[in-house]
Backbone as a chain_set.jsonl record, in Angstrom:
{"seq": "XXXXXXXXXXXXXXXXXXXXXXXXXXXXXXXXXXXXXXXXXXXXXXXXXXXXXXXXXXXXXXXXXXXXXXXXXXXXXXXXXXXXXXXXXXXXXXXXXXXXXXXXXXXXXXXXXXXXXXXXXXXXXXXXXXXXXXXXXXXXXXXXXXXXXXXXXXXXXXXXXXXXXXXXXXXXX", "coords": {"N": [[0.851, -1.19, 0.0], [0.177, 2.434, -0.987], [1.87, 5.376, 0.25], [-0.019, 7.439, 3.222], [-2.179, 9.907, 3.287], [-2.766, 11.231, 6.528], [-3.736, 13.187, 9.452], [-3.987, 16.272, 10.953], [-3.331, 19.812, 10.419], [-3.341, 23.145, 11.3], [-1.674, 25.853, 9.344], [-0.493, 29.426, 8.655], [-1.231, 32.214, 6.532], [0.598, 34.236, 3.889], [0.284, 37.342, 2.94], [1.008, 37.016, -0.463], [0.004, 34.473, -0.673], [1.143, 32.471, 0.448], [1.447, 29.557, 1.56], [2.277, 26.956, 3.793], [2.786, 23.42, 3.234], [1.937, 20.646, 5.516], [4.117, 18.82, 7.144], [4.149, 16.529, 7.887], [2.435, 15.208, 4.702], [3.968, 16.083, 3.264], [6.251, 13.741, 1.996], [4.331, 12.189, 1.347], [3.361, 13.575, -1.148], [5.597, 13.589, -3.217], [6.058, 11.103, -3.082], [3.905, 9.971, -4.726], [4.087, 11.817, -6.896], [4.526, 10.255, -9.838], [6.065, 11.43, -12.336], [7.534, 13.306, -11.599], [10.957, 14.369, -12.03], [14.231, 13.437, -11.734], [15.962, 15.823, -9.158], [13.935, 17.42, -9.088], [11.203, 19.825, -8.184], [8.002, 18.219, -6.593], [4.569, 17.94, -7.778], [1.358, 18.348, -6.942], [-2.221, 18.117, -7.462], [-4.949, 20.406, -6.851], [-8.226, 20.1, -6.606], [-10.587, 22.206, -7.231], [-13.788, 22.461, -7.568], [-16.696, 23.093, -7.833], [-18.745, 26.151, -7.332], [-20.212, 25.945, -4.848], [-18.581, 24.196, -3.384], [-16.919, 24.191, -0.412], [-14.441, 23.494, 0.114], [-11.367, 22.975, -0.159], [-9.756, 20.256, -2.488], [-6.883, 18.06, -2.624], [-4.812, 15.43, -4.817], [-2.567, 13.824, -5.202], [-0.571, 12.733, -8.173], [-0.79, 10.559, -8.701], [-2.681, 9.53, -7.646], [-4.731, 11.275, -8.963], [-4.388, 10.457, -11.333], [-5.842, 7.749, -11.343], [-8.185, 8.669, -10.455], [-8.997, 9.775, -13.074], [-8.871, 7.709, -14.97], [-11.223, 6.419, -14.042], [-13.26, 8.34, -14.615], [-12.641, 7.769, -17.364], [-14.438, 5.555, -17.811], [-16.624, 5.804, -17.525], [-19.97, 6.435, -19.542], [-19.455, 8.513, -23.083], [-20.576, 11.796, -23.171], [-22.537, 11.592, -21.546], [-24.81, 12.645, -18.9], [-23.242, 12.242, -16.224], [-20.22, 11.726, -16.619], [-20.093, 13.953, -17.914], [-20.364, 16.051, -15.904], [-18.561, 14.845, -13.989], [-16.111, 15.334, -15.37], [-15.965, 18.132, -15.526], [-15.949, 18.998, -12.829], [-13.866, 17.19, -11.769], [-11.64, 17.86, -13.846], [-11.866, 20.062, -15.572], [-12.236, 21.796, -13.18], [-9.535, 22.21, -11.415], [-6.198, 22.422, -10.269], [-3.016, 22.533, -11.096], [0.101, 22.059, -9.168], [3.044, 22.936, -7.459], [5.303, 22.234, -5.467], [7.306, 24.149, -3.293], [10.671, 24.392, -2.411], [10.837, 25.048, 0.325], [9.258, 23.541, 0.946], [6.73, 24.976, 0.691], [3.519, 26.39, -0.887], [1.996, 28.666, -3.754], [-0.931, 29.849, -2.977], [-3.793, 30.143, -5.277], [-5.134, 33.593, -5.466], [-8.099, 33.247, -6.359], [-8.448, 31.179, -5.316], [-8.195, 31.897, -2.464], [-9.756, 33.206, -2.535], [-12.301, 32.216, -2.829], [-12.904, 30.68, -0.7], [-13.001, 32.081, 1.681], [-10.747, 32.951, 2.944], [-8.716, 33.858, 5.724], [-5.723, 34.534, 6.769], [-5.145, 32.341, 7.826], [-5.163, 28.746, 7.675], [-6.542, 25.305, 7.067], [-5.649, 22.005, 7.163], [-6.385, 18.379, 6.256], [-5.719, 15.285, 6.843], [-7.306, 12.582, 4.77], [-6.674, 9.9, 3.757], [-6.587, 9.178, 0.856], [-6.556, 11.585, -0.384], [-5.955, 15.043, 0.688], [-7.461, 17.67, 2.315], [-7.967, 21.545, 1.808], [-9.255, 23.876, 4.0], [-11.516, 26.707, 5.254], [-10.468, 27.808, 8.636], [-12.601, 27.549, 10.297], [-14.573, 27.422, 9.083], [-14.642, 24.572, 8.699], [-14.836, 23.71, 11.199], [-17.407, 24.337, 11.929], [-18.725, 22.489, 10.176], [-17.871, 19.971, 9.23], [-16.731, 19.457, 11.638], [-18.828, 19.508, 13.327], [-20.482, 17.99, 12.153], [-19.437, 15.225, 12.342], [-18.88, 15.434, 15.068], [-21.73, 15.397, 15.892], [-22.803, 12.858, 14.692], [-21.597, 11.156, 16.332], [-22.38, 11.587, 18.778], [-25.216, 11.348, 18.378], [-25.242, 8.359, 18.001], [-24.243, 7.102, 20.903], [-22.516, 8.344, 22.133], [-19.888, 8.296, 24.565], [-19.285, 5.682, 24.384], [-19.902, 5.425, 21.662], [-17.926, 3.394, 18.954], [-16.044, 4.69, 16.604], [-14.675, 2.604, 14.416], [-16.914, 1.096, 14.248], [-18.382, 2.258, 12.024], [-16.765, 1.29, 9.842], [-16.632, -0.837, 7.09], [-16.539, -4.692, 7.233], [-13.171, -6.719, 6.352], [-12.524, -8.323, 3.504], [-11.886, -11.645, 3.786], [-8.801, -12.954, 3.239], [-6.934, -14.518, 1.037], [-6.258, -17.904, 1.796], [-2.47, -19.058, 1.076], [-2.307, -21.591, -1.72], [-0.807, -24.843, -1.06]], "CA": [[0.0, 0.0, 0.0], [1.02, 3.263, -1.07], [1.716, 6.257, 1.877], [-1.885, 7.844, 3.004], [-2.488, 11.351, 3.954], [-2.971, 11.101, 7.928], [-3.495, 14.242, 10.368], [-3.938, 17.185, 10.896], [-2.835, 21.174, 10.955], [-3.357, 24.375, 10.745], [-0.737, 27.099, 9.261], [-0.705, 31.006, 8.172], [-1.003, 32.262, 4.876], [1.062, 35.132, 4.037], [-0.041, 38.535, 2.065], [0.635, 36.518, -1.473], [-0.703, 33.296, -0.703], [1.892, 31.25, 0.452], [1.382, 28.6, 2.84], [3.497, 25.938, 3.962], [2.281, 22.368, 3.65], [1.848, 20.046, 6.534], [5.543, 18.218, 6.703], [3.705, 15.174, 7.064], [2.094, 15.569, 3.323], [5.141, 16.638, 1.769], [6.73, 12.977, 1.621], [2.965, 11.653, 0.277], [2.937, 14.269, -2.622], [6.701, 13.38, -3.407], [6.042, 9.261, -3.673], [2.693, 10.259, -5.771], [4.444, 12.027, -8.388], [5.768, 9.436, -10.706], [5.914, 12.059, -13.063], [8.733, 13.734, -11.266], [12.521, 13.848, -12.784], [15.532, 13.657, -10.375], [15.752, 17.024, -8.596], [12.32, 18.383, -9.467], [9.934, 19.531, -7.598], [6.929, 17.925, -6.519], [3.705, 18.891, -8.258], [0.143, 17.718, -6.771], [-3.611, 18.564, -8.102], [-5.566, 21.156, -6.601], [-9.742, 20.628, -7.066], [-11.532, 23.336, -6.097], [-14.804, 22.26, -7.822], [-17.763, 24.301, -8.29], [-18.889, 27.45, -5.855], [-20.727, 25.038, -3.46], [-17.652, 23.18, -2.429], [-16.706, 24.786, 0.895], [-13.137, 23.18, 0.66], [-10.002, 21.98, -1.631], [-9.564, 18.537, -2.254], [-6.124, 17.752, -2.731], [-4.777, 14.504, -4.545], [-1.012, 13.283, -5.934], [-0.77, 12.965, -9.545], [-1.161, 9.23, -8.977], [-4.681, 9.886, -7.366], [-5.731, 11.494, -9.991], [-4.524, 9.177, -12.668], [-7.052, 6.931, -10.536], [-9.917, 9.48, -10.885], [-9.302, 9.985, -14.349], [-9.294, 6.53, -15.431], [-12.837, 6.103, -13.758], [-13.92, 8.712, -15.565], [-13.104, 7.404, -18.75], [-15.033, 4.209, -17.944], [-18.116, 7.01, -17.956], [-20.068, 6.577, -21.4], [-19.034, 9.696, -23.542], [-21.86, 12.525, -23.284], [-23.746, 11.005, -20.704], [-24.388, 13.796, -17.824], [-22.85, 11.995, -15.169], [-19.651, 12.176, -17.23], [-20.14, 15.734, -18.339], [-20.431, 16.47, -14.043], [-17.258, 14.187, -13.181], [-14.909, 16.244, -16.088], [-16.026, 19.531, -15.192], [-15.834, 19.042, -11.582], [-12.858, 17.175, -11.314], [-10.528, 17.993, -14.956], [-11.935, 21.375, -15.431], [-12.202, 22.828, -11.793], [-8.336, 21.817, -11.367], [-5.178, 23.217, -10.871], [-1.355, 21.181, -10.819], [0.666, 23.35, -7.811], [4.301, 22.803, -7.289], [5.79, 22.042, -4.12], [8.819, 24.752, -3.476], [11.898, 23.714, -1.815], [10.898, 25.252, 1.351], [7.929, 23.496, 1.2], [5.217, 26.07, 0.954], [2.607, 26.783, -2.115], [1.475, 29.876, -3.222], [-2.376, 29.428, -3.378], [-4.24, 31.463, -5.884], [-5.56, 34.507, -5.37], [-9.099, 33.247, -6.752], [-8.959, 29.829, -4.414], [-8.267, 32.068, -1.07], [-11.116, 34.32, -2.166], [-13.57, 30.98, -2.908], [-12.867, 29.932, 0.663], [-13.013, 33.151, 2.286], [-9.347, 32.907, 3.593], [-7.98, 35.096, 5.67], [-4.675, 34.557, 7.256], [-5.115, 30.845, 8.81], [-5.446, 27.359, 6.496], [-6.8, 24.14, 8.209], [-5.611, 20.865, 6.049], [-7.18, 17.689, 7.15], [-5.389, 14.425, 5.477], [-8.552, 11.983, 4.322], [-5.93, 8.62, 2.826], [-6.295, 9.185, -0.517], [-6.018, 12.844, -0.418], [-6.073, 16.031, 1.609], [-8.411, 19.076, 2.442], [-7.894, 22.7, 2.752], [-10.65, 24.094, 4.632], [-11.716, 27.919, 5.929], [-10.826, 26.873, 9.926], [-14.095, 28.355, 10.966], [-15.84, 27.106, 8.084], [-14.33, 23.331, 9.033], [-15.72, 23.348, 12.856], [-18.802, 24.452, 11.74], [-19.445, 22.097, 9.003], [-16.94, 18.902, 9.112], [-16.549, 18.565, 12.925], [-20.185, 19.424, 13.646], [-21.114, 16.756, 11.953], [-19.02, 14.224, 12.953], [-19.651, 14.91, 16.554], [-23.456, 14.863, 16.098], [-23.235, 11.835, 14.713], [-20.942, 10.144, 17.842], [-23.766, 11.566, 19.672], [-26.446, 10.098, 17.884], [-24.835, 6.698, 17.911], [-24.041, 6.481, 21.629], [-21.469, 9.42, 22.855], [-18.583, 8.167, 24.532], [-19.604, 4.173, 23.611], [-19.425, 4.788, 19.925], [-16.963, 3.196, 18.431], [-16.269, 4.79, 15.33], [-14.704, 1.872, 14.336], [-18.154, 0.765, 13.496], [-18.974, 2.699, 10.392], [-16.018, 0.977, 8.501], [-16.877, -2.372, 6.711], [-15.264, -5.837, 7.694], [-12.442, -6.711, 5.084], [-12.407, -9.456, 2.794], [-11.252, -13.075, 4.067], [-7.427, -13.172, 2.574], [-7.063, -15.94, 0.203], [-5.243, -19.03, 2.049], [-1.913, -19.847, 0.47], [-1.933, -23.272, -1.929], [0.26, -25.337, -0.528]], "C": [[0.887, 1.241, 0.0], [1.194, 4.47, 0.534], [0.335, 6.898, 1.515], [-1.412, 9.317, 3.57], [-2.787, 11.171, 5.04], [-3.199, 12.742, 8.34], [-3.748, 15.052, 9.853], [-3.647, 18.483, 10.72], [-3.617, 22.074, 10.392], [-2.238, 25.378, 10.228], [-1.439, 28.405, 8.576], [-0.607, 30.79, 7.23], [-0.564, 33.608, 4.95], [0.15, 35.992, 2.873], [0.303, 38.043, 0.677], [0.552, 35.548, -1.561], [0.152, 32.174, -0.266], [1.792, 30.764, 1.652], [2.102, 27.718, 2.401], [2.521, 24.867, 3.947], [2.638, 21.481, 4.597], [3.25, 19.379, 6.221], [4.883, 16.9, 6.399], [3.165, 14.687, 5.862], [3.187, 15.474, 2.588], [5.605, 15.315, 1.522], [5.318, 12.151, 0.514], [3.485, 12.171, -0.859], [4.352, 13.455, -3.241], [6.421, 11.78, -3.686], [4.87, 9.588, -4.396], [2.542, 10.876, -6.99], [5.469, 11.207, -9.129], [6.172, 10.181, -12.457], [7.687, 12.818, -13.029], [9.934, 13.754, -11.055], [13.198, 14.236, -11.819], [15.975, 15.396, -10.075], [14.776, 18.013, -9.056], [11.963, 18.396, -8.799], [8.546, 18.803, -7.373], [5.577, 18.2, -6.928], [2.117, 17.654, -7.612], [-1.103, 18.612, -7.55], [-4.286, 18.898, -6.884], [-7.252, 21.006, -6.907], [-10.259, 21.373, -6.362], [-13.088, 23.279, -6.742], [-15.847, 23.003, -7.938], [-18.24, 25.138, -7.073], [-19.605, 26.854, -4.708], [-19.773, 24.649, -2.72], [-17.168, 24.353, -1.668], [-15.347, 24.372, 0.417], [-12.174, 22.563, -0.621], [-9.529, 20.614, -1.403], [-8.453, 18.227, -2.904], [-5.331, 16.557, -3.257], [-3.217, 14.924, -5.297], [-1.483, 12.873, -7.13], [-1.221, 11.706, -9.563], [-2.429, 8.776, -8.638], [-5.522, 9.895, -8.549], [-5.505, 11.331, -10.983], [-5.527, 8.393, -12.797], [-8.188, 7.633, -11.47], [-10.278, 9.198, -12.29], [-9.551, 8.978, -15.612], [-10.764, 5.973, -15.111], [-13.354, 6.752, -14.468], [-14.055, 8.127, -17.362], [-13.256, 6.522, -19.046], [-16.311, 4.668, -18.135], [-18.525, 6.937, -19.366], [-20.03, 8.491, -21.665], [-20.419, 10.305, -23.48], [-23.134, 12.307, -22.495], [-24.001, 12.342, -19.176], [-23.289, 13.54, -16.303], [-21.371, 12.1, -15.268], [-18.988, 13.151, -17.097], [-19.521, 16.654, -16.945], [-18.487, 16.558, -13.48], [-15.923, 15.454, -14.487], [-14.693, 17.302, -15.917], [-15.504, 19.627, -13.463], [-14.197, 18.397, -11.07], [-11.176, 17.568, -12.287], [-10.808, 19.81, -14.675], [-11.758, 22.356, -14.588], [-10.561, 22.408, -11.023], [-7.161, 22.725, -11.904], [-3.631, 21.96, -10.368], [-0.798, 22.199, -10.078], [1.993, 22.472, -7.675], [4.323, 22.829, -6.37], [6.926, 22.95, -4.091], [9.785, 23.761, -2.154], [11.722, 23.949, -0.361], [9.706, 24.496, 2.172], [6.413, 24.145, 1.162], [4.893, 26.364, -1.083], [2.393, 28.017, -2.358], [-0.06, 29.284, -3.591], [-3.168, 30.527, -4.133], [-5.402, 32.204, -5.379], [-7.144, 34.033, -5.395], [-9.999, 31.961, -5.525], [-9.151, 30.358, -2.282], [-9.413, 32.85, -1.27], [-12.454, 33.041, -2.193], [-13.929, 30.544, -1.359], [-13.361, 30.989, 1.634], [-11.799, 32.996, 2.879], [-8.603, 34.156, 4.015], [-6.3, 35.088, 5.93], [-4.048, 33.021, 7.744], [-5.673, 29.742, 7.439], [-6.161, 26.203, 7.379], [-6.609, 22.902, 6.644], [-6.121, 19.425, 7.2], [-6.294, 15.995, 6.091], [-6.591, 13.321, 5.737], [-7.581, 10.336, 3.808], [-5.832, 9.027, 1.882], [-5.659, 10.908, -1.048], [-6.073, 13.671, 0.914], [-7.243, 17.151, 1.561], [-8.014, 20.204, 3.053], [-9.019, 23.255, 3.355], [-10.032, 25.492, 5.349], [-11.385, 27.299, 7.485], [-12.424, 26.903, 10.295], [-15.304, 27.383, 10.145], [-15.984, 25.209, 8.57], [-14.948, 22.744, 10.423], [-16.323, 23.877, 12.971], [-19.513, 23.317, 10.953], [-19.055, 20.633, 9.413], [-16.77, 18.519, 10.712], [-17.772, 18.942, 13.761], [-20.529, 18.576, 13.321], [-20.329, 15.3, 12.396], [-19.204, 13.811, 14.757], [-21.472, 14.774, 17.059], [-23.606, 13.312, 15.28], [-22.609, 10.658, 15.847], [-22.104, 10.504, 18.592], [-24.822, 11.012, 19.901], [-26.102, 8.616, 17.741], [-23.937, 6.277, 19.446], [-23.392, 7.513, 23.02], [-20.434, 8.591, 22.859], [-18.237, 6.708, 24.429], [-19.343, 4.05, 22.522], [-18.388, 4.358, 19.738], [-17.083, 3.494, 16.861], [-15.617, 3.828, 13.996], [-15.451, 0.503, 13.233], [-18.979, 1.131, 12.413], [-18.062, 2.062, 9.438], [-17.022, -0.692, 8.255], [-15.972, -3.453, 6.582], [-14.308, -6.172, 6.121], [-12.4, -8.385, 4.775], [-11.782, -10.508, 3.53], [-9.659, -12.858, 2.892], [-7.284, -14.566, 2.609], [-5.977, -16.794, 0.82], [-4.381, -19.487, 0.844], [-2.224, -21.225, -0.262], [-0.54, -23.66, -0.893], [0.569, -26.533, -1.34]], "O": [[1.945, 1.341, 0.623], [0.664, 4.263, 1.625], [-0.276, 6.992, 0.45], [-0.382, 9.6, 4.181], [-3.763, 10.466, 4.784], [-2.817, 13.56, 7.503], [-3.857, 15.115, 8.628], [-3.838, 18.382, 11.931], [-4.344, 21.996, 9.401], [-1.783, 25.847, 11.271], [-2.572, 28.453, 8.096], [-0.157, 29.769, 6.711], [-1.058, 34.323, 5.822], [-0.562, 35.412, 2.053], [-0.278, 38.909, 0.023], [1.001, 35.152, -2.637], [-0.112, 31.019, -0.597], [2.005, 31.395, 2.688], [2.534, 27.508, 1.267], [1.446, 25.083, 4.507], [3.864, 21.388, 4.665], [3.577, 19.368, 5.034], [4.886, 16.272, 5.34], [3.381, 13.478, 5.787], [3.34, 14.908, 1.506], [5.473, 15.274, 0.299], [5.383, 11.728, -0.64], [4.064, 11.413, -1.637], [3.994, 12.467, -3.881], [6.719, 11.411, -4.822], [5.263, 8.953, -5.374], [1.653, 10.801, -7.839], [6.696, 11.3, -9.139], [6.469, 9.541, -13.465], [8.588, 12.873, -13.865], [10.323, 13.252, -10.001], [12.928, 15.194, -11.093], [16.303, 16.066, -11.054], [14.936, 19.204, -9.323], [11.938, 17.352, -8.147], [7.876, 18.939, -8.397], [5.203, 19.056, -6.126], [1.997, 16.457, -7.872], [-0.864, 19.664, -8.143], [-4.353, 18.102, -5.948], [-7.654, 21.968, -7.561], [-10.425, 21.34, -5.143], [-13.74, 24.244, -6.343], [-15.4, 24.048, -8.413], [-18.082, 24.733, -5.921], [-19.507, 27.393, -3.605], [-19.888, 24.668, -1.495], [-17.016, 25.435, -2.236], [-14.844, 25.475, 0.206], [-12.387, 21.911, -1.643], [-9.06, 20.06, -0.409], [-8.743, 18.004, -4.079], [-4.779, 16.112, -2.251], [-2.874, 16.003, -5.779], [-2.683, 12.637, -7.269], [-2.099, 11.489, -10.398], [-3.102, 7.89, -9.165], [-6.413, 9.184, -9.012], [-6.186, 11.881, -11.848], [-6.129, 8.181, -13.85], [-8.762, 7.385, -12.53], [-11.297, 8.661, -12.724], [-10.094, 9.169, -16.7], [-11.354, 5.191, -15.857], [-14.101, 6.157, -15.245], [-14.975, 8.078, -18.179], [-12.766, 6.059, -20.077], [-17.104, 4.043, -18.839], [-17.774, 7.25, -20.289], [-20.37, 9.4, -20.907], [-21.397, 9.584, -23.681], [-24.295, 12.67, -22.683], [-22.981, 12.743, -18.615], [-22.765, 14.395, -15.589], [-20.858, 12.521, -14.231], [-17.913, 13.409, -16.556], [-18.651, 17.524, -16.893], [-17.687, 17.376, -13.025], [-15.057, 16.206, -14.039], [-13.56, 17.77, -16.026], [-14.644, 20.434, -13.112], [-13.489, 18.949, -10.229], [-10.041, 17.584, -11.811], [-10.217, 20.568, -13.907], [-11.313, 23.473, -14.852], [-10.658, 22.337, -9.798], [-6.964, 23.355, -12.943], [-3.476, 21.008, -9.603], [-1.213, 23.331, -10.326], [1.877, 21.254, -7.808], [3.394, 23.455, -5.859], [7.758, 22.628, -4.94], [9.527, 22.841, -1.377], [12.353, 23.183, 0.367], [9.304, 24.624, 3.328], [5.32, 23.747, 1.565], [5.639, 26.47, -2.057], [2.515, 28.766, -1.389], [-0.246, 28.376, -4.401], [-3.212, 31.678, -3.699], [-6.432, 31.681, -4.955], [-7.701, 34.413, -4.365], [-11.147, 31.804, -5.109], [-9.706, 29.802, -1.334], [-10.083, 33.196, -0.297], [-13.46, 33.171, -1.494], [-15.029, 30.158, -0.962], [-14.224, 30.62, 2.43], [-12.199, 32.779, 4.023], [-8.098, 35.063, 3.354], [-5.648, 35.753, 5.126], [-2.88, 32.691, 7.949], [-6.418, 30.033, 6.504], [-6.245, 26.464, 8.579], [-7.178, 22.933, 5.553], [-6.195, 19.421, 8.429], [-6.394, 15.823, 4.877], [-6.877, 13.14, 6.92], [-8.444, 9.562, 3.395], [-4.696, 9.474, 1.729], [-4.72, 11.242, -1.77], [-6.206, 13.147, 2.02], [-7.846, 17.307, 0.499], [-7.735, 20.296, 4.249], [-10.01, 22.731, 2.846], [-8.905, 25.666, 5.812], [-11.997, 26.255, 7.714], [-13.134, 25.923, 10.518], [-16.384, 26.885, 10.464], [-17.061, 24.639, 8.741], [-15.406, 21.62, 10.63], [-16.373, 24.364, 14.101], [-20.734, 23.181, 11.034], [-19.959, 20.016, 9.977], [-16.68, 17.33, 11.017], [-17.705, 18.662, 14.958], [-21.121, 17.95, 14.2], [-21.02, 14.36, 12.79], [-19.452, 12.798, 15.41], [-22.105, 14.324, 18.014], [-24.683, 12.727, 15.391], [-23.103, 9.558, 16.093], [-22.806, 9.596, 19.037], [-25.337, 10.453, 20.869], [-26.933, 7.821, 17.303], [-23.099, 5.377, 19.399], [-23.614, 7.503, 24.231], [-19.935, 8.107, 21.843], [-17.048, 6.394, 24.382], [-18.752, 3.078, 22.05], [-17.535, 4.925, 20.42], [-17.815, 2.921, 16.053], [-15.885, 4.103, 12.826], [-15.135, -0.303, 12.357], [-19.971, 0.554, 11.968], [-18.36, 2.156, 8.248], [-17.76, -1.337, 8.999], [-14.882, -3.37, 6.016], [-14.741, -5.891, 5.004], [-12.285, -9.337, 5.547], [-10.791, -10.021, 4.074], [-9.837, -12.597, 1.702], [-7.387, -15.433, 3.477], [-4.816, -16.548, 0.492], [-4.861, -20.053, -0.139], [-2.432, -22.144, 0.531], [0.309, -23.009, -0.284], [1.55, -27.225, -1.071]]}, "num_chains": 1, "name": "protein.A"}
């Protein structure tokens, strides 16, 4: 299995957009670009999706090789398609990793978010999320703790929303 996005942070964003990415991230993006020639930078994909999405969904180029191969199991011209290209080809940007680590984020993606000074990234496995903070523990950890609530409080095991994994095939012998 490849490395997953894990954890948490928050960092600043400076007066032209540059934030630092989480350290833990930076080795992900770096094994996810198999794209990337001996002393190059790192380059990951940026979706920022249509004006509803509250947040940036972050994947490694090898992610969204993934995606993009599902999509083009989509019959051509079909709307569902039409949705997945726009939303995840079209509403897309490729972002370089600098040497110091830090992005600049565009101008258009800190105004989508409302961003002022503060970032909140969230790693998900497959990818990452930037998120407004404010907007994130209103939306994303409201709901997760109303649903521990509704399923028990400090009993839930969350645990219990995953699904059991396949039986692994006994060696021949």
């Amino acid at each position: 299995m490849s490395l997953r996005f894990r954890s948490d942070d928050e960092q600043g964003i400076d007066g032209k957009g540059r934030v630092s990415i989480p350290a833990a991230f930076r080795p992900v993006i770096a094994a996810g670009d198999h794209l990337m020639a001996q002393g190059e930078r790192p380059t990951f994909v940026i979706v920022y999706g249509t004006d509803s999405l509250n947040h940036l969904r972050c994947y490694t180029r090898k992610e969204m090789e993934k995606i993009e191969e599902r999509i083009e199991l989509l019959d051509e011209g079909t709307e569902e398609r039409e949705i997945a290209e726009t939303f995840f080809l079209g509403s897309s940007i490729d972002v370089q990793l600098g040497d110091d680590g830090r992005i600049v984020l565009p101008q258009r993606l800190r105004k989508k978010l409302d961003l002022d000074d503060r970032i909140y990234f969230i790693g998900v496995g497959s990818h990452f999320k930037m998120w407004k903070p404010e907007t994130y523990k209103a939306h994303e950890a409201g709901r997760t703790d109303a649903l521990i609530v509704e399923r028990g409080g400090a009993r839930f095991d969350p645990a219990s929303l995953l699904p059991k994994l396949p039986p692994k095939p006994t060696p021949a012998v």
